[in-house]
Steps between C-alpha positions, in 0.01 A plus 500: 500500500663557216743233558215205422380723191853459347547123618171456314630605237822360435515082398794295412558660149564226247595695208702809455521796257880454436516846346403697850714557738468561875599846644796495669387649839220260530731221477665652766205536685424192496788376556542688834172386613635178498814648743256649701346147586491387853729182563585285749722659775572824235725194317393596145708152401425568132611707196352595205610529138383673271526464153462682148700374276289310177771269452520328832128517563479311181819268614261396738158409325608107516575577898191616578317189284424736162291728659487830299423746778914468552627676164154701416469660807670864605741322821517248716584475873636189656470461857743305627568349865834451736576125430579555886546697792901561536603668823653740272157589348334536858753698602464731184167561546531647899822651384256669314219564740784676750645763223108553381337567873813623649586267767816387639674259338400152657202627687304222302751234533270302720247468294701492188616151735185381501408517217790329340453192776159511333626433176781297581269186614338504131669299214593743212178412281280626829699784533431569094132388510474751761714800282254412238212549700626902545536506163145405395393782748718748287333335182145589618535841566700533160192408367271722678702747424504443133098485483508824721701664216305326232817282366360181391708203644515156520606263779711223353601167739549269161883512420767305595654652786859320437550632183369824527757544777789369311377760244515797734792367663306494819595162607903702518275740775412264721103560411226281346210673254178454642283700268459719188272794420464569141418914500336647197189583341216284373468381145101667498448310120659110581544454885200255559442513885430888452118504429476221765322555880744467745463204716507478882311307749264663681604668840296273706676222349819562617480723825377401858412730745571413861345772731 
C-alpha cells in the first residue's frame, strides 16, 4: 500500500530549506484532500487559509511560540473551526446539498430540522469543540496527502489561538484556528529529527481484536 510507504516516510519536519518552494498544484492538492474529508453530517464547519506571504508568516513567529518552521517553510494552512453552528450556516450547507444533487428545494428540510434541534441543546463551546473535531479530520488527510506527494509538513497545535485569530481577522468570521500545517521541504544538512527512527508503539499495543 503505498499509502503506509509514504506515511513512513514523512515525520513532523522541524527545519525547513527556506529557499524551496512548494509547487503550486501540490498545494492545491493537498489542500483539496483536506475538502474531500468526510465530516459530520457533510457540515464541513471549517475553513482554511492559506498563506504565502514572508511578512505575515514572520508577523507570526512570537504567535506560534518562536518556532521557525512558520517563516522558513514554503506555506502554511490554518484550519480553522465554526465558533458555532448558526441556523444560517446549517441552512447554507443543505442549500447547498439541493442545488449540488438536484433536489427540490426543501426536500431536506426535515432533516436539516433535526439536525439544528441537535445543535441547539449544546452551549456554543460544544457546538465549537464539535466544529473542531471536523476540522482535525480535514487536517489528517492534509497530511496524508502531503506525504503522498512527498511535501514535507509539520503539524503545529503550539500557538496561541487568540492572537493568531485577531491576526487573520478570524475572530471578525465568526471562526476559531484550531491548527497549522507548516508545508515545505526539509532542511537535509540542520533539521535534527531527520536521521532519527520513527517512533510508534507496536500494533499489538494499541489494537484489540474482538472476533
Amino acid at each position: 500500500m503505498e499509502l503506509l510507504n509514504s506515511l513512513q516516510w514523512r515525520y513532523a519536519t522541524k527545519k525547513y530549506n527556506s529557499t524551496v518552494k512548494v509547487a503550486e498544484d501540490k498545494v492545491m492538492q493537498i489542500i483539496e484532500a483536506a475538502r474531500m474529508a468526510p465530516t459530520s453530517s457533510g457540515l464541513q464547519p471549517f475553513e482554511m487559509i492559506l498563506i504565502k506571504n514572508q511578512e505575515l508568516k514572520e508577523k507570526l513567529v512570537p504567535v506560534v511560540m518562536n518556532q521557525s518552521q512558520i517563516k522558513d517553510s514554503s506555506h502554511v494552512l490554518v484550519f480553522a473551526a465554526w465558533d458555532a453552528y448558526t441556523e444560517e450556516r446549517i441552512d447554507a450547507v443543505f442549500k447547498n446539498v439541493e442545488t449540488i444533487r438536484e433536489l427540490t428545494p426543501g426536500s431536506t428540510d426535515d432533516y436539516k430540522a433535526s439536525i439544528k434541534g441537535n445543535f441547539n441543546s449544546l452551549t456554543k463551546d460544544q457546538q465549537f469543540q464539535h466544529a473542531a473535531r471536523q476540522a482535525y479530520i480535514a487536517f489528517g488527510m492534509a497530511i496524508a496527502a502531503a506525504a503522498e506527494l512527498r511535501v514535507d509538513a509539520s503539524p503545529m497545535e503550539g500557538f496561541y489561538n487568540d492572537q493568531l485569530d485577531e491576526a487573520l481577522g478570524l475572530d471578525k468570521k465568526g471562526l476559531k484556528s484550531v491548527t497549522i500545517l507548516a508545508l515545505g521541504e526539509r532542511d537535509h544538512e540542520n533539521d535534527w529529527l531527520l536521521p532519527m527512527k520513527k517512533v510508534r508503539f507496536a500494533l499489538e499495543d494499541i489494537l484489540t481484536v474482538i472476533e
